[in-house]
C-alpha positions in Angstrom: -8.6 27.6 5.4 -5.4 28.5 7.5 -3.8 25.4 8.3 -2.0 25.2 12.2 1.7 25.5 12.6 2.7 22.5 13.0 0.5 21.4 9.6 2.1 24.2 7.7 5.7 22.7 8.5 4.7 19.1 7.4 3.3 20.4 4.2 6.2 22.2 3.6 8.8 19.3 4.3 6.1 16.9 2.1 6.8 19.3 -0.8 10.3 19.2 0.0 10.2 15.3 -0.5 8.2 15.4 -3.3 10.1 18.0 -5.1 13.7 15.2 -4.2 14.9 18.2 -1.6 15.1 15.4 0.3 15.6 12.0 -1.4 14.9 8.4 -0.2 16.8 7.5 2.8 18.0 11.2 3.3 17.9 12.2 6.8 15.9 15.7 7.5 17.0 18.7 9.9 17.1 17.8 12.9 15.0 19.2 15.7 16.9 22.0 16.6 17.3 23.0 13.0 13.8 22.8 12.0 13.0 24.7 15.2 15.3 27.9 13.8 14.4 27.3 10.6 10.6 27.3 10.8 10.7 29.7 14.2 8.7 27.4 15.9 8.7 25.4 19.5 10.2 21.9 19.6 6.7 20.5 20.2 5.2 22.0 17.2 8.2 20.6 15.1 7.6 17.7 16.6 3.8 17.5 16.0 5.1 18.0 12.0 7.3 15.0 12.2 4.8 12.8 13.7 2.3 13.9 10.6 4.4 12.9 8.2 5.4 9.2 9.8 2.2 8.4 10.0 1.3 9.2 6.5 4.5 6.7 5.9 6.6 9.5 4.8 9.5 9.5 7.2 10.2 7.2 9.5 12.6 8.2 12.8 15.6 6.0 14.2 16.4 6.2 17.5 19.7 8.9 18.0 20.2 8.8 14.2 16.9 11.0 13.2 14.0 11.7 10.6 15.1 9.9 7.1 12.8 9.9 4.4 11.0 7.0 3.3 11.6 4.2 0.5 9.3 5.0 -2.1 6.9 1.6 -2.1 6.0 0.3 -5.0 2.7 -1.5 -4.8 2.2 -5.5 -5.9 -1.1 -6.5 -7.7 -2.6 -9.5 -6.2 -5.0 -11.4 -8.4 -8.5 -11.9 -6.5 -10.1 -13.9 -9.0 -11.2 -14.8 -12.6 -14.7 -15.1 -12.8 -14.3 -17.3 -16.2 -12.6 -19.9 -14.1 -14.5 -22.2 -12.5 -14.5 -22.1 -8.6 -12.8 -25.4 -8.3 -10.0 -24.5 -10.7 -9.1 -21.2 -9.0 -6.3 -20.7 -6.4 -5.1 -24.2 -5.8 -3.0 -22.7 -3.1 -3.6 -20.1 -0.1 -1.9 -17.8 -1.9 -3.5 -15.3 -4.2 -1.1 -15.1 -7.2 0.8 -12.2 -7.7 0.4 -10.4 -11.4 1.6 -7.4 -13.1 5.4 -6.1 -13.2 6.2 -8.4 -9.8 5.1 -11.7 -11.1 8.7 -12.6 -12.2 10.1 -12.3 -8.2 10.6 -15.8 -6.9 7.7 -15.6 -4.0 9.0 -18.4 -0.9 6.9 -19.3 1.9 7.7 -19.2 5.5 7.2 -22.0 7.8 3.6 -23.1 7.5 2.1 -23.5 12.0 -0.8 -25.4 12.5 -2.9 -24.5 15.3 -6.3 -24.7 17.0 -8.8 -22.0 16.8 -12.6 -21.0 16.6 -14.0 -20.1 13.6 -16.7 -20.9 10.2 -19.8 -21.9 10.9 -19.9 -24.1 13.8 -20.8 -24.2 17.4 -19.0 -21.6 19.6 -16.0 -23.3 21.4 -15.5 -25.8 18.6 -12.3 -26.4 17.3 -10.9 -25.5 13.7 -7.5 -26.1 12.1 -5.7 -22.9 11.3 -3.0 -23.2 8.9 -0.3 -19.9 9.3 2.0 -18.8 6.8 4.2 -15.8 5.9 5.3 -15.3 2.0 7.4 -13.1 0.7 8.2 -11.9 -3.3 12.4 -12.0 -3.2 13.2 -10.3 0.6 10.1 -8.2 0.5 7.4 -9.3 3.2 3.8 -9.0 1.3 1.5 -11.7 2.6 0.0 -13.2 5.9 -2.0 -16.0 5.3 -4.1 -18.0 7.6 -6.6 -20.5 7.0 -9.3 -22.3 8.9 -10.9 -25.6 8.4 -13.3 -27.0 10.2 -12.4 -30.1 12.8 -14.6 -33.0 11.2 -13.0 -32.2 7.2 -9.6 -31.8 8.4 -8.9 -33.8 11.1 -6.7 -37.2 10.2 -5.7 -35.3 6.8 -2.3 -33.2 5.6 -4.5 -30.3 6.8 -3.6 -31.1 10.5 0.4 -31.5 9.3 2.7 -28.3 9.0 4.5 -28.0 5.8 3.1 -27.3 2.5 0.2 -28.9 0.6 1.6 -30.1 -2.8 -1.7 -29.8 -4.2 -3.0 -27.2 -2.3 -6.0 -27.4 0.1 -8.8 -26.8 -2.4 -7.7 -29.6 -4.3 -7.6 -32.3 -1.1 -10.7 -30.7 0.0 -12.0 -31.7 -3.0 -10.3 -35.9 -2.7 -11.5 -35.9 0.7 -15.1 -35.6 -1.0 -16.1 -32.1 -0.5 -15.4 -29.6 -3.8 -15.4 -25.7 -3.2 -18.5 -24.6 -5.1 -17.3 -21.2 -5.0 -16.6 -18.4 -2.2 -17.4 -14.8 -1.0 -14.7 -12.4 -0.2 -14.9 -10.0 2.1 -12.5 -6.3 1.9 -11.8 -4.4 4.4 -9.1 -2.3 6.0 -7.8 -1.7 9.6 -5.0 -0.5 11.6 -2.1 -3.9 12.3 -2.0 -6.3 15.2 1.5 -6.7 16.4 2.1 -9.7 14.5 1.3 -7.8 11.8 3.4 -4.4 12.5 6.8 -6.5 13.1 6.0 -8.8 10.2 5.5 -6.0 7.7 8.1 -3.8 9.4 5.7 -0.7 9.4 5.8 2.6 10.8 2.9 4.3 12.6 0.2 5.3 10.2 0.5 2.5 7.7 -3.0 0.0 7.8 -3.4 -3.0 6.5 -6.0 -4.5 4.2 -7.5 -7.7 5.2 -9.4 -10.2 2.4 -11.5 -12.8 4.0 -12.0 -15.7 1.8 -14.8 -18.5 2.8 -15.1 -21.2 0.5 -18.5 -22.9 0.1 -19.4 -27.2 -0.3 -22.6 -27.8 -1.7 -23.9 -27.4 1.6 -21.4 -25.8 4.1 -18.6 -23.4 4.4 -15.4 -25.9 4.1 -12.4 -23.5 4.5 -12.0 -19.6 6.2 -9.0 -17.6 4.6 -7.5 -14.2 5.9 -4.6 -12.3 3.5 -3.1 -9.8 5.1 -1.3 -7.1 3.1 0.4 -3.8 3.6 -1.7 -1.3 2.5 0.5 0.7 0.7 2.3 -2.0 -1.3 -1.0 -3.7 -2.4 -3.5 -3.5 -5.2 -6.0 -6.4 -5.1 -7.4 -7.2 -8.8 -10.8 -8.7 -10.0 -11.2 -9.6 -13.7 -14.8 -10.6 -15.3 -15.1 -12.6 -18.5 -13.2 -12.4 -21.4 -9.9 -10.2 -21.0 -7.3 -10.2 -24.0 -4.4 -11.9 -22.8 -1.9 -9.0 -22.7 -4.0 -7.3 -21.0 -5.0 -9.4 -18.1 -3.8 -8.0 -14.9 -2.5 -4.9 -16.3 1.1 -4.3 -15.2 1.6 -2.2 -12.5 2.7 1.6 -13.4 
């Protein structure tokens, strides 16, 4: 199958990049250079570039050019142990990070609480949404938000911004209602705006959202969204009985 033009450029300058032609943060030919070099219009050059940015290969800057991309290198996040028991898992909003990252100090920014819909309850009612971005050293990798419904938070830390010392799960539990367990739900989409300026993406690059509801005995007691890059990600899920050192198999 003959690819177009403007296809047969970008595979050419995606070998070039592969092959280190062109290194990370090395800027490519400009416009006018790839248009003599590859005897094709501007537009068609053009239609190349925009190919490769948005399969998060390049990335263009304003009067400087086309530079090649930081190579990402993808964080493992730990969905769950299925040998722990629900109430001992994830005493934070956080799902932990494992493999060759777990060392990097991971901070927390500024946790908002706000007012929103969602969970199980009548539409219009109000839930408590708890907001937080987290990073592993400088490296933006996680958008958390949680909901809660009004009647189990309301009058508790839930309703204060600032961490949780013992994490929600655990007051959840004090305030008389234990997680019995929880259903996550996978999927992937393109970013929101809070999303694109938080990761600090380029065109192309989705993001993969786990949604998290913890369940009472009776009732869904807490909503949680992650957010992650897509291309820095790799969610993990480990059943019974793993030997230690292998656990969470570092990341290669």
């Amino acid at each position: 199958m003959v690819h177009a033009r403007y296809q047969q450029i970008a595979d050419r300058l995606r070998d070039q990049i592969a092959s280190g032609v062109f290194g990370p943060g090395e800027r490519l030919p400009s416009e006018p250079d790839l248009v003599e070099e590859y005897q094709a219009s501007r537009n068609t050059v053009r239609l190349a570039i925009a190919l490769l940015t948005n399969q998060g290969l390049v990335v263009t800057r304003q009067g400087l050019g086309t530079f090649v991309q930081q190579p990402t290198r993808p964080f493992t996040a730990l969905l769950s142990r299925v040998n722990v028991p629900p109430a001992g898992q994830h005493a934070d909003t956080a799902l932990p990070v494992v493999g060759a990252a777990a060392g990097q100090p991971e901070r927390a920014r500024s946790v908002v609480v706000e007012r929103a819909a969602a969970l199980d309850i009548k539409p219009g009612d109000p839930v408590v949404v708890r907001r937080s971005q987290r990073y592993l050293g400088d490296v933006p990798w996680l958008l958390v938000a949680s909901f809660f419904p009004i009647d189990l938070a309301s009058g508790t830390a839930l309703e204060q911004a600032g961490s949780i010392e013992q994490g929600s799960i655990k007051l959840l539990a004090d305030l008389g209602h234990p997680q019995q367990g929880f259903r996550d739900e996978i999927a992937a989409r393109m970013p929101d705006s809070r999303e694109f300026e938080f990761f600090g993406l380029t065109t192309g690059i989705p993001v993969i959202v786990v949604g998290r509801t913890a369940y009472g005995a009776s009732r869904p007691i807490r909503l949680t969204r992650y957010v992650y890059r897509a291309d820095r990600v790799r969610l993990a899920h480990e059943v019974a009985t793993i030997p230690e050192k292998y656990q969470a198999a570092a990341e290669g």
